[in-house]
Jmol script that loads the backbone (N, CA, C; Angstrom):
load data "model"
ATOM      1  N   UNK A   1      91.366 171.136  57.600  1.00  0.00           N
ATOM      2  CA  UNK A   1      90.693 172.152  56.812  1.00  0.00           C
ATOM      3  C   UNK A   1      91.558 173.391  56.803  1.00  0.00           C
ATOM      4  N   UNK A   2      91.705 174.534  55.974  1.00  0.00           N
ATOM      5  CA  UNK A   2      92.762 175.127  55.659  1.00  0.00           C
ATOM      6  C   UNK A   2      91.338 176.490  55.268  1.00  0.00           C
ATOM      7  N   UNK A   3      91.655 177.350  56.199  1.00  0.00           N
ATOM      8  CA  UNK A   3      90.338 178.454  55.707  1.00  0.00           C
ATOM      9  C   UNK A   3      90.373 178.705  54.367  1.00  0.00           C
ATOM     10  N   UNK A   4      92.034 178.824  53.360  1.00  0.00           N
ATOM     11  CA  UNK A   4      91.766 179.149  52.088  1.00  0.00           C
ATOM     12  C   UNK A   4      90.666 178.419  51.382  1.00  0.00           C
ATOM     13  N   UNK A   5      90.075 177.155  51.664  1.00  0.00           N
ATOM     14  CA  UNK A   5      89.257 176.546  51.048  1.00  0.00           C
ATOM     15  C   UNK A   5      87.892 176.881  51.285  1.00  0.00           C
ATOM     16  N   UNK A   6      87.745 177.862  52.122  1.00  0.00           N
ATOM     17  CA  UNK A   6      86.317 178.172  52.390  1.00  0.00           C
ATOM     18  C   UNK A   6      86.225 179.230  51.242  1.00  0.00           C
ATOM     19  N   UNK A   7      85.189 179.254  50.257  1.00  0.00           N
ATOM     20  CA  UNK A   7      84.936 180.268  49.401  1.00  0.00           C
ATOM     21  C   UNK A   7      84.228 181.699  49.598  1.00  0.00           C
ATOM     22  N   UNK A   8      83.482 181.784  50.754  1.00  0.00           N
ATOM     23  CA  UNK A   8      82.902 183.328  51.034  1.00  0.00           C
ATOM     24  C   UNK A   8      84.066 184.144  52.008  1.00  0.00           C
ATOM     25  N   UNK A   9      84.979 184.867  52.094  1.00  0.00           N
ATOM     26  CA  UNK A   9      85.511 186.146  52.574  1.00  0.00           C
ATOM     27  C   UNK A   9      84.903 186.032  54.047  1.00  0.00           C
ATOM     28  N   UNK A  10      83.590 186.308  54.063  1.00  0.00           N
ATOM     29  CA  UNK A  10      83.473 186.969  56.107  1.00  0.00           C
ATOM     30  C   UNK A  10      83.362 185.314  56.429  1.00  0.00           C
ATOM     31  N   UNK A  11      82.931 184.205  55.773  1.00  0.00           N
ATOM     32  CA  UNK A  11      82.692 182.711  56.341  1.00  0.00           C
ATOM     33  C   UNK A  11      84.312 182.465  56.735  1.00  0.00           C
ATOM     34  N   UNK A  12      85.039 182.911  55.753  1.00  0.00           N
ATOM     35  CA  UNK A  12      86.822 182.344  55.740  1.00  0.00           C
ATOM     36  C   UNK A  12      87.713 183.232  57.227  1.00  0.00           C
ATOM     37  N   UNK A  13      87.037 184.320  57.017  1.00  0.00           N
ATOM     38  CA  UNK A  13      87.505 185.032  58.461  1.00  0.00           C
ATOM     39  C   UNK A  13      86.833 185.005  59.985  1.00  0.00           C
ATOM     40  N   UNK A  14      85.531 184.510  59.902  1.00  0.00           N
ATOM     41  CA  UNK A  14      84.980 183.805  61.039  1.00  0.00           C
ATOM     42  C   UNK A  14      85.928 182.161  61.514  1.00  0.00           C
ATOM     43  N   UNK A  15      86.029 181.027  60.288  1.00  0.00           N
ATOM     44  CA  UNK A  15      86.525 180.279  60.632  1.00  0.00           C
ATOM     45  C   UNK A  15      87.972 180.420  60.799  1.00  0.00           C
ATOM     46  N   UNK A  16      88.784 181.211  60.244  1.00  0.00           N
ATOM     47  CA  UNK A  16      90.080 181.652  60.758  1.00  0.00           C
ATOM     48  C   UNK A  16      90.356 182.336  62.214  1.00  0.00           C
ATOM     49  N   UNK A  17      89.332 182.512  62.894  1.00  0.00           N
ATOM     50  CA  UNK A  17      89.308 183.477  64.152  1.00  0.00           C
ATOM     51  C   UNK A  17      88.948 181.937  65.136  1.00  0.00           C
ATOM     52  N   UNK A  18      88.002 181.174  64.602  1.00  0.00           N
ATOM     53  CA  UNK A  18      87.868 179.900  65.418  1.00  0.00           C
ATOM     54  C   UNK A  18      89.308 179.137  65.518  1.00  0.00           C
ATOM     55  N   UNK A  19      89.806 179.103  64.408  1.00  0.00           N
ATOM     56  CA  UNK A  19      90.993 178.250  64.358  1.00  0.00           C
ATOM     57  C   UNK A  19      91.832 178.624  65.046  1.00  0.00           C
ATOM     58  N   UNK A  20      92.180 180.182  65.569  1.00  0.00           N
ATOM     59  CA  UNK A  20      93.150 180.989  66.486  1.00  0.00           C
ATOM     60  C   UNK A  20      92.497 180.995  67.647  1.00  0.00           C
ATOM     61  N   UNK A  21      91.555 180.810  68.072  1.00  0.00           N
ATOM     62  CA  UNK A  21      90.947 180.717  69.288  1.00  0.00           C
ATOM     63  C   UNK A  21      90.183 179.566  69.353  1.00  0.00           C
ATOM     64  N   UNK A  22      90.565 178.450  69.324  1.00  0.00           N
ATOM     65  CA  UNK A  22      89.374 177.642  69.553  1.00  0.00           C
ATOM     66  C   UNK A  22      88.938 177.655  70.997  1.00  0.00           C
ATOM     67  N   UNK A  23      87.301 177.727  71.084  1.00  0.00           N
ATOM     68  CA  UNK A  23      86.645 177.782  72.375  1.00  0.00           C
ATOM     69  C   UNK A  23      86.138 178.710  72.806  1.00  0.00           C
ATOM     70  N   UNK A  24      86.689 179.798  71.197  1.00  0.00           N
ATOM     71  CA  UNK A  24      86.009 181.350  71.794  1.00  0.00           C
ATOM     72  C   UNK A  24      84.310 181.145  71.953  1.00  0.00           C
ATOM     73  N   UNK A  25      83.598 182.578  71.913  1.00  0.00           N
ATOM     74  CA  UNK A  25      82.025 182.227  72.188  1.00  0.00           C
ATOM     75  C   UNK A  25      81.936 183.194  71.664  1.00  0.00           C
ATOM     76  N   UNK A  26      80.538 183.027  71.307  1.00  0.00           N
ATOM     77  CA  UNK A  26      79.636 183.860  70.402  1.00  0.00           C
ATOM     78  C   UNK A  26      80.079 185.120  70.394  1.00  0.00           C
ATOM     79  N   UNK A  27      80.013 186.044  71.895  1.00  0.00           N
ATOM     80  CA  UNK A  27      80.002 187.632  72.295  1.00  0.00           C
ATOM     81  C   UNK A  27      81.496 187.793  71.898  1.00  0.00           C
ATOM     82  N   UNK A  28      82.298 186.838  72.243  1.00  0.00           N
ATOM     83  CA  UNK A  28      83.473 186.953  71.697  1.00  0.00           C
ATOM     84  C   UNK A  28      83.855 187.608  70.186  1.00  0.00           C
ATOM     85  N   UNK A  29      83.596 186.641  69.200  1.00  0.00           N
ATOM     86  CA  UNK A  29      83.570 186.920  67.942  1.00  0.00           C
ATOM     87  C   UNK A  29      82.760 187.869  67.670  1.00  0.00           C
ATOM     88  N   UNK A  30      82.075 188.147  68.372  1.00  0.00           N
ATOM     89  CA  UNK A  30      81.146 189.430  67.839  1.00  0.00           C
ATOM     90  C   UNK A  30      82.004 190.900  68.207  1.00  0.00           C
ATOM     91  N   UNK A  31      82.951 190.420  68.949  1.00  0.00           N
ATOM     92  CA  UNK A  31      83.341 191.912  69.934  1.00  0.00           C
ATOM     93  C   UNK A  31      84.504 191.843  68.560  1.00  0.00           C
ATOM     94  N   UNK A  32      85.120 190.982  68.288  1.00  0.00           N
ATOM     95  CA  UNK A  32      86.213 190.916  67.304  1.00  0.00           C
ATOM     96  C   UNK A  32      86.156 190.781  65.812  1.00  0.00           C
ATOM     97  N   UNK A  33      85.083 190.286  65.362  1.00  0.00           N
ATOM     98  CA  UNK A  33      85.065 190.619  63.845  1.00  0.00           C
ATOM     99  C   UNK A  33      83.629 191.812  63.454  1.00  0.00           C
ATOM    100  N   UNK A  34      84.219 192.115  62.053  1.00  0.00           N
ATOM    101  CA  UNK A  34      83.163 193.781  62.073  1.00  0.00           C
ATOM    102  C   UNK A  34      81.940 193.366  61.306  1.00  0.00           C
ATOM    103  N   UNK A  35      81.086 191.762  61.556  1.00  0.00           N
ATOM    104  CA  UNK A  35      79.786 191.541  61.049  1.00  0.00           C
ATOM    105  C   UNK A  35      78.519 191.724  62.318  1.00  0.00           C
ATOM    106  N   UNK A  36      77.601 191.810  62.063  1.00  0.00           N
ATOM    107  CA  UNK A  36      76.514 192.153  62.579  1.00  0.00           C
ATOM    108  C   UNK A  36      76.174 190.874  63.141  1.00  0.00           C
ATOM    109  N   UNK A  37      75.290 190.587  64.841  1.00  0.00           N
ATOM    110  CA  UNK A  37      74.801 189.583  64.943  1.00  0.00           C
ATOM    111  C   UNK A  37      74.263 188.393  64.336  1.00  0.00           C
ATOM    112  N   UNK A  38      73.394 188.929  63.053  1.00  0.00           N
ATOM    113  CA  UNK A  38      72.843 187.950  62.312  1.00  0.00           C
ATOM    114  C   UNK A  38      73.170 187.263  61.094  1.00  0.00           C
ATOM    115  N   UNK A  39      74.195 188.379  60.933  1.00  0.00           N
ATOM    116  CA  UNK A  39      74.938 188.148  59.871  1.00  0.00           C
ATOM    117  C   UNK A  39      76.639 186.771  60.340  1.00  0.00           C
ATOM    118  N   UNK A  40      76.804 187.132  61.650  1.00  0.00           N
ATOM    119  CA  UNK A  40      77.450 186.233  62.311  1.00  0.00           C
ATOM    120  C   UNK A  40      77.106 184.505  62.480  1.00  0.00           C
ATOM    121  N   UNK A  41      75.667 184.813  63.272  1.00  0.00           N
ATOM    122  CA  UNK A  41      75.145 183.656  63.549  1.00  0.00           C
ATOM    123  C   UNK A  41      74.875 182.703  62.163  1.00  0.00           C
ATOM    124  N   UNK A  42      74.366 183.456  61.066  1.00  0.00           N
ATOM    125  CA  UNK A  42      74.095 182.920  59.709  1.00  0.00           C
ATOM    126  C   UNK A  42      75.568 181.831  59.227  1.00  0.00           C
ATOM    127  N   UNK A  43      76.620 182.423  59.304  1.00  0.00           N
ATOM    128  CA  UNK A  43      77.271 182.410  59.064  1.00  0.00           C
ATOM    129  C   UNK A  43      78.063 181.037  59.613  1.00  0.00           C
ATOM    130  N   UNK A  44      78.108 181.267  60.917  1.00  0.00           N
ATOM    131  CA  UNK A  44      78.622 180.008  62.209  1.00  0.00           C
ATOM    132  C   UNK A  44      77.779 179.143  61.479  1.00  0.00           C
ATOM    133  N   UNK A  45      76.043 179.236  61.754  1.00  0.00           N
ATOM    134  CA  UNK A  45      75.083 177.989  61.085  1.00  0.00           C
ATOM    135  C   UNK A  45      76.164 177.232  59.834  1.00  0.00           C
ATOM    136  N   UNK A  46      76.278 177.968  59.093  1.00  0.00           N
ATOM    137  CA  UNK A  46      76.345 177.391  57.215  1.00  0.00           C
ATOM    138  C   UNK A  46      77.968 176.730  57.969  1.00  0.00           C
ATOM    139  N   UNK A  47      78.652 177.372  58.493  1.00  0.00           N
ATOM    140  CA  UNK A  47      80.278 176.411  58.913  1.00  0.00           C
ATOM    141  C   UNK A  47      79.873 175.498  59.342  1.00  0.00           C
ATOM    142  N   UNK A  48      78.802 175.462  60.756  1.00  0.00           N
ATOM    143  CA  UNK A  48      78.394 174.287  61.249  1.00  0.00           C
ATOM    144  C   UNK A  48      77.901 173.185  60.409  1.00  0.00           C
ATOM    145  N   UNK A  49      76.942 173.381  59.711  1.00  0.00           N
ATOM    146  CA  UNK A  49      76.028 172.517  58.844  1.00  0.00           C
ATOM    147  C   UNK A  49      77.383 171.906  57.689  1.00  0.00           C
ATOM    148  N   UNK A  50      78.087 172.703  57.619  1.00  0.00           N
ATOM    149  CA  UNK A  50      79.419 171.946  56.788  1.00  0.00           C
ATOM    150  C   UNK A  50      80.682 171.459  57.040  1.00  0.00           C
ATOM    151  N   UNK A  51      79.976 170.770  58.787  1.00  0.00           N
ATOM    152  CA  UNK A  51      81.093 170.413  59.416  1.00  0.00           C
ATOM    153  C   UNK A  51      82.585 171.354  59.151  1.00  0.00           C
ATOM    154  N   UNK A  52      82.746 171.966  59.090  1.00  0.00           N
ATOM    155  CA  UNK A  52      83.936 172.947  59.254  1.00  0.00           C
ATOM    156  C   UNK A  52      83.743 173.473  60.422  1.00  0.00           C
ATOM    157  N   UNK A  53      83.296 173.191  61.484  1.00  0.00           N
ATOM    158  CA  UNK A  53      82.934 173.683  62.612  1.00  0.00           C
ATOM    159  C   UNK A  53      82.124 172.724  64.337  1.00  0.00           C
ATOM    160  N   UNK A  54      82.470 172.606  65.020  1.00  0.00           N
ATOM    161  CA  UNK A  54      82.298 171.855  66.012  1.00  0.00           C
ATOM    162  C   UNK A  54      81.224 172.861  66.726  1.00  0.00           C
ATOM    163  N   UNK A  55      80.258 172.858  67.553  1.00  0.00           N
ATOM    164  CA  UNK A  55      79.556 173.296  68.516  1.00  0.00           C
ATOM    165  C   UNK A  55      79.453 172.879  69.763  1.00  0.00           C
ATOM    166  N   UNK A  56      79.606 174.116  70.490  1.00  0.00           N
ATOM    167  CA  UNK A  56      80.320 173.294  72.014  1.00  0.00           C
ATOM    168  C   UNK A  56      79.226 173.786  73.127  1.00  0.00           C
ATOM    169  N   UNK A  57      78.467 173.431  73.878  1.00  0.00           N
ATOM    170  CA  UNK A  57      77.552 174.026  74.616  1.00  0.00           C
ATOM    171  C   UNK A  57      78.550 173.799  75.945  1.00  0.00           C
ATOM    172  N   UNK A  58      78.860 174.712  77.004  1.00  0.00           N
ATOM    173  CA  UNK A  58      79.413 174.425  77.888  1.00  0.00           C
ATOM    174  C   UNK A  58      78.068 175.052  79.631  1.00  0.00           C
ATOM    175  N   UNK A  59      77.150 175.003  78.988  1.00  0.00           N
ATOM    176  CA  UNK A  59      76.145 175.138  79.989  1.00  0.00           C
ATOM    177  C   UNK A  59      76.015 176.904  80.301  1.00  0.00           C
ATOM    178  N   UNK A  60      76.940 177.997  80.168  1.00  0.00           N
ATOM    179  CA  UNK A  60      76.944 179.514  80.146  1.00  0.00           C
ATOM    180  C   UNK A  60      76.932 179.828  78.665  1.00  0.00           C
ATOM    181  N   UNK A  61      77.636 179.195  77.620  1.00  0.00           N
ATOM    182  CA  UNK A  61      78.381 179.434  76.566  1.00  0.00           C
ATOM    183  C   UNK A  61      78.184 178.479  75.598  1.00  0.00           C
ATOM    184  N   UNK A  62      77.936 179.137  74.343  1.00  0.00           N
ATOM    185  CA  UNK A  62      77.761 178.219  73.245  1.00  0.00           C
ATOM    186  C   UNK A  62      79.516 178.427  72.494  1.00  0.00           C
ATOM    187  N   UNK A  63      80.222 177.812  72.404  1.00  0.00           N
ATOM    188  CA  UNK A  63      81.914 178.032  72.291  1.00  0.00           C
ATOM    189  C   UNK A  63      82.074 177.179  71.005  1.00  0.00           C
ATOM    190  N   UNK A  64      82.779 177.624  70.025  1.00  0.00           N
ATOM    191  CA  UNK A  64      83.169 177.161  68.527  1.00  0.00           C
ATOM    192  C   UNK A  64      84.405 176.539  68.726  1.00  0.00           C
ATOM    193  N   UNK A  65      84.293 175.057  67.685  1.00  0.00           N
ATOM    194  CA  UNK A  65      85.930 174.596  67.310  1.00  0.00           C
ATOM    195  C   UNK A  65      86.126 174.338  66.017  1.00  0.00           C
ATOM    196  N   UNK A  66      87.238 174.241  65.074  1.00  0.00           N
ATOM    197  CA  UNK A  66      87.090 174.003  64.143  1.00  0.00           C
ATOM    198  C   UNK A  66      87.182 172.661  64.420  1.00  0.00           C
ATOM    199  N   UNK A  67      86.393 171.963  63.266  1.00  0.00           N
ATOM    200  CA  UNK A  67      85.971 170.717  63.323  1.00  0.00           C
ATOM    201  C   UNK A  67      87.207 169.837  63.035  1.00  0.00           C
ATOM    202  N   UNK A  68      87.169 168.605  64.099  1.00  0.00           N
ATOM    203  CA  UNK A  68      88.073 167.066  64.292  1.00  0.00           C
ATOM    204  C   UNK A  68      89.383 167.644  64.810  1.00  0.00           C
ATOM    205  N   UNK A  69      89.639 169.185  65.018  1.00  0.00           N
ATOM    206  CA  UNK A  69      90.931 169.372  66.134  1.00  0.00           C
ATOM    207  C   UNK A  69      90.799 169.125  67.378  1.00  0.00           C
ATOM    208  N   UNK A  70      89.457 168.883  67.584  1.00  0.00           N
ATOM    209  CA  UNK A  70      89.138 169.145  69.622  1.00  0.00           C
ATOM    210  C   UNK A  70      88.634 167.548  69.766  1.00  0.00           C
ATOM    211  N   UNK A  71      88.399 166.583  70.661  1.00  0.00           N
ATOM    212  CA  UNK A  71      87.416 165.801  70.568  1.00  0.00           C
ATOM    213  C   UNK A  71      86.685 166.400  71.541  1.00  0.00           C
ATOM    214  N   UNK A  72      85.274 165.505  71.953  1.00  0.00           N
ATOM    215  CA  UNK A  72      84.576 165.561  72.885  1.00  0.00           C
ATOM    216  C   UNK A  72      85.118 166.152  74.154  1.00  0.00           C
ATOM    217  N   UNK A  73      85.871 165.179  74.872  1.00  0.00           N
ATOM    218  CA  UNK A  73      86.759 165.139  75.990  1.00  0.00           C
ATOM    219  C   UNK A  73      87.530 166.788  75.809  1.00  0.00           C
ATOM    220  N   UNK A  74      88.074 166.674  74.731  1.00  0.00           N
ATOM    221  CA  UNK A  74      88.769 168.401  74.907  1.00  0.00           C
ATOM    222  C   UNK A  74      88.293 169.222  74.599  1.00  0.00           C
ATOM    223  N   UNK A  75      87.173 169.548  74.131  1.00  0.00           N
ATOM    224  CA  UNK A  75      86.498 170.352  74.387  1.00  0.00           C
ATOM    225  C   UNK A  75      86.323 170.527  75.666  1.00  0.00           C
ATOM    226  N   UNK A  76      85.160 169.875  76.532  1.00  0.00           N
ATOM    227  CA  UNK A  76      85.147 169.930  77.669  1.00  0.00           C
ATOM    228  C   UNK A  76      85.982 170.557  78.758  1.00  0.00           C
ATOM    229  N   UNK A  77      87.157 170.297  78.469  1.00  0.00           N
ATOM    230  CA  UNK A  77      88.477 170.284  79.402  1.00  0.00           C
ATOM    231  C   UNK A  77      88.877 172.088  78.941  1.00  0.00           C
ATOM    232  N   UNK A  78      88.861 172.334  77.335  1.00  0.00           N
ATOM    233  CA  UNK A  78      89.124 173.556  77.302  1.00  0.00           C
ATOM    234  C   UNK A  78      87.867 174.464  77.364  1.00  0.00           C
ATOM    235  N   UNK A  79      86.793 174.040  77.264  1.00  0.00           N
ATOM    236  CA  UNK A  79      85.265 175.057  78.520  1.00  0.00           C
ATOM    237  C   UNK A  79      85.593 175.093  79.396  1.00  0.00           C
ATOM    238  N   UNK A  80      85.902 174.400  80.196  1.00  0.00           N
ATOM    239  CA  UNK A  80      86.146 174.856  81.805  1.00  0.00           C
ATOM    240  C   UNK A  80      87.521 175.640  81.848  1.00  0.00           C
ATOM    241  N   UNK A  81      88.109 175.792  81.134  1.00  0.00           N
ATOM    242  CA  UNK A  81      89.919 176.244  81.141  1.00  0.00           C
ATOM    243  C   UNK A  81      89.161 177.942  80.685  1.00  0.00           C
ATOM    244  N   UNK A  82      88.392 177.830  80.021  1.00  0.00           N
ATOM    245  CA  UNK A  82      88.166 179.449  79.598  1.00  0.00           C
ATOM    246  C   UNK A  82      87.421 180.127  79.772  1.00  0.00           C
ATOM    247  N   UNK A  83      86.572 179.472  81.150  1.00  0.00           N
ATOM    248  CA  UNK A  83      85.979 180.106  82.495  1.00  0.00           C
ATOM    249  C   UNK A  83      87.244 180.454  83.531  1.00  0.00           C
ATOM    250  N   UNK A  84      87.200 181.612  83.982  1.00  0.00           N
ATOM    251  CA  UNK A  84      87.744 182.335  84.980  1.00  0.00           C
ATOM    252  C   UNK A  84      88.114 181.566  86.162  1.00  0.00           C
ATOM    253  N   UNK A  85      86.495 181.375  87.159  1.00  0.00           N
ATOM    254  CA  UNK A  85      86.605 180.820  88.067  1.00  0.00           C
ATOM    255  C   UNK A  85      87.252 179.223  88.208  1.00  0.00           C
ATOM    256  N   UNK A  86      87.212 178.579  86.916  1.00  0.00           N
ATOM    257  CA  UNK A  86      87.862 177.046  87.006  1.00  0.00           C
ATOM    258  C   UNK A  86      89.079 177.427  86.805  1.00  0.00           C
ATOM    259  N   UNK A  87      89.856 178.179  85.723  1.00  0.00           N
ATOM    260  CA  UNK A  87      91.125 178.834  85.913  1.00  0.00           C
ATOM    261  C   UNK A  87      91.811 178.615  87.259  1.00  0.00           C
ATOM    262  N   UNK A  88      90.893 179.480  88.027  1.00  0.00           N
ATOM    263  CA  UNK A  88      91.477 180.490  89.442  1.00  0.00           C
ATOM    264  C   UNK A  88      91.517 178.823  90.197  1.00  0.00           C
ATOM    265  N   UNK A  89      90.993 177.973  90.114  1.00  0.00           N
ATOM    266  CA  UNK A  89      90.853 176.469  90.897  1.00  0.00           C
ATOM    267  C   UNK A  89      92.255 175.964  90.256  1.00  0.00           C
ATOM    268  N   UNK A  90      92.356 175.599  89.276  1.00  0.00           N
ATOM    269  CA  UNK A  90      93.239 174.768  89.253  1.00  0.00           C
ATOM    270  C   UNK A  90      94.684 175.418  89.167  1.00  0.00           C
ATOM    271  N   UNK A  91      94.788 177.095  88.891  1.00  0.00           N
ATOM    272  CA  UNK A  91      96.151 177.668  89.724  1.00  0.00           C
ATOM    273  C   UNK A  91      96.461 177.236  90.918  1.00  0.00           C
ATOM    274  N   UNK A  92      95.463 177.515  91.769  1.00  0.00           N
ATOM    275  CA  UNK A  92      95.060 177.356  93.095  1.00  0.00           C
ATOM    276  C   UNK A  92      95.671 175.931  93.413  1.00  0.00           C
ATOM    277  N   UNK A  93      95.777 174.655  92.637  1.00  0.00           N
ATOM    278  CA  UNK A  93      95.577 173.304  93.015  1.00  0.00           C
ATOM    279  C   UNK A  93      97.217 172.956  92.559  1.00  0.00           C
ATOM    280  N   UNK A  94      97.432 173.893  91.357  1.00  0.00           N
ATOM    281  CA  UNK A  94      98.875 173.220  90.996  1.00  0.00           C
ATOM    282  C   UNK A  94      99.775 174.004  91.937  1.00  0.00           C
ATOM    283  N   UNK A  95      99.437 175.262  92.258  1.00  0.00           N
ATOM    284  CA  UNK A  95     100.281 176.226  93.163  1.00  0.00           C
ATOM    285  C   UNK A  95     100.619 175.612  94.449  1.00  0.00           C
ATOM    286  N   UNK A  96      99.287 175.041  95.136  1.00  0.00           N
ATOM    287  CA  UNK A  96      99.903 174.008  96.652  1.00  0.00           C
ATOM    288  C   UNK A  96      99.990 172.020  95.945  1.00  0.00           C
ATOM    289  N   UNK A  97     100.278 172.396  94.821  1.00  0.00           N
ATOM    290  CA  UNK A  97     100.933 171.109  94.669  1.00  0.00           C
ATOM    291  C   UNK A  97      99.918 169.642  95.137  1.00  0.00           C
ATOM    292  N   UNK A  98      98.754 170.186  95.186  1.00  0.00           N
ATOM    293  CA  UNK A  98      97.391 169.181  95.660  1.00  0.00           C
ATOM    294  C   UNK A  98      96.754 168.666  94.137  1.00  0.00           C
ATOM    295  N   UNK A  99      97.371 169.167  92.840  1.00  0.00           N
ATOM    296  CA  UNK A  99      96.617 168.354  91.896  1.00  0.00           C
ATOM    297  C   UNK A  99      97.156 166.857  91.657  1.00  0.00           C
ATOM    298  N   UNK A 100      96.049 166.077  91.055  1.00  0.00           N
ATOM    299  CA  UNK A 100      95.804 164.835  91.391  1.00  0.00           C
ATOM    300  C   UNK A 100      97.395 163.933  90.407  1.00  0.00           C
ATOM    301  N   UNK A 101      98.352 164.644  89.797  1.00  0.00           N
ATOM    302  CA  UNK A 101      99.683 164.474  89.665  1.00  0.00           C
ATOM    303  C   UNK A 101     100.552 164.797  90.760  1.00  0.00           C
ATOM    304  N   UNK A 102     100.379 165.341  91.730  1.00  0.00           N
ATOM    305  CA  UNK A 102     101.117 165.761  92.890  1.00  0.00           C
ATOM    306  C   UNK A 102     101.426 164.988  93.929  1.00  0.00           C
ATOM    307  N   UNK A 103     101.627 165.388  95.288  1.00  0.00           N
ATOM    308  CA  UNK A 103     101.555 164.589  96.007  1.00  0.00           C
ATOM    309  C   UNK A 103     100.961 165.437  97.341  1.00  0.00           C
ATOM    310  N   UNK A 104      99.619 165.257  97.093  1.00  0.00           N
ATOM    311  CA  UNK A 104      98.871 165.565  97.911  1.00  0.00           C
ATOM    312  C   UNK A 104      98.746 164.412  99.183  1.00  0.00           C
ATOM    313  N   UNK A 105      99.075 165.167 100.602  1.00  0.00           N
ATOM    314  CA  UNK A 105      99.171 164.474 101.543  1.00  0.00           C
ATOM    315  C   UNK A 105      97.813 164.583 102.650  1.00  0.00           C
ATOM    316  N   UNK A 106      96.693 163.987 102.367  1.00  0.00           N
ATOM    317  CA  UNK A 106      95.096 164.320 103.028  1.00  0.00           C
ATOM    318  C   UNK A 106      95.953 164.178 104.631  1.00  0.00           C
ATOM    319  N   UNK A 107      96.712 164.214 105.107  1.00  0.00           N
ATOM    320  CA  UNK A 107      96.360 163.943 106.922  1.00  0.00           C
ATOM    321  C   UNK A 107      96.018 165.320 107.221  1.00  0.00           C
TER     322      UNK A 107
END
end "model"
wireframe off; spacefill off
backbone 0.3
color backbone group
């Protein structure tokens, strides 16, 4: 999907902001484009409902993708990547060389 093909202006610059961020969240896009809550949410709906848009519930966060770039599985993988605290884990895991590509030595 190519945003030029979306025909409304704030719909084409909502889904252009998903496409540069996929995984952002709601408060996100709200802090970054200059539409009003409802005028936002309206908006996400009509992308969603026209598949131009993926919906990602990550259990804190309702997180946008543009639709058939992410699957299931990556989604997932990039929710937890754009939480903080899972971040700070798996620095943590590649830094002592204990992630499950490594060679983590349990004695």
């Amino acid at each position: 999907m190519n945003e030029g093909d979306i025909e409304v202006e704030s719909r084409r610059a909502i889904y252009q902001e998903i496409a540069d961020s996929p995984g952002i969240h709601f408060r996100a896009l709200l802090d970054t484009l200059p539409y009003a809550q409802g005028t936002l949410q309206y908006h996400l709906r009509q992308l969603a409902d026209e598949d131009l848009i993926d919906v990602s519930d990550d259990g804190k966060y309702t997180r946008y993708y543009p639709a058939a770039d992410f699957d299931e599985a990556e989604q997932t993988v990039m929710n937890a990547l754009r939480r903080e605290y899972s971040r700070r884990i798996l620095a943590h895991l590649l830094a002592d060389d204990r992630s499950p590509s490594g060679s983590w030595n349990a004695s």
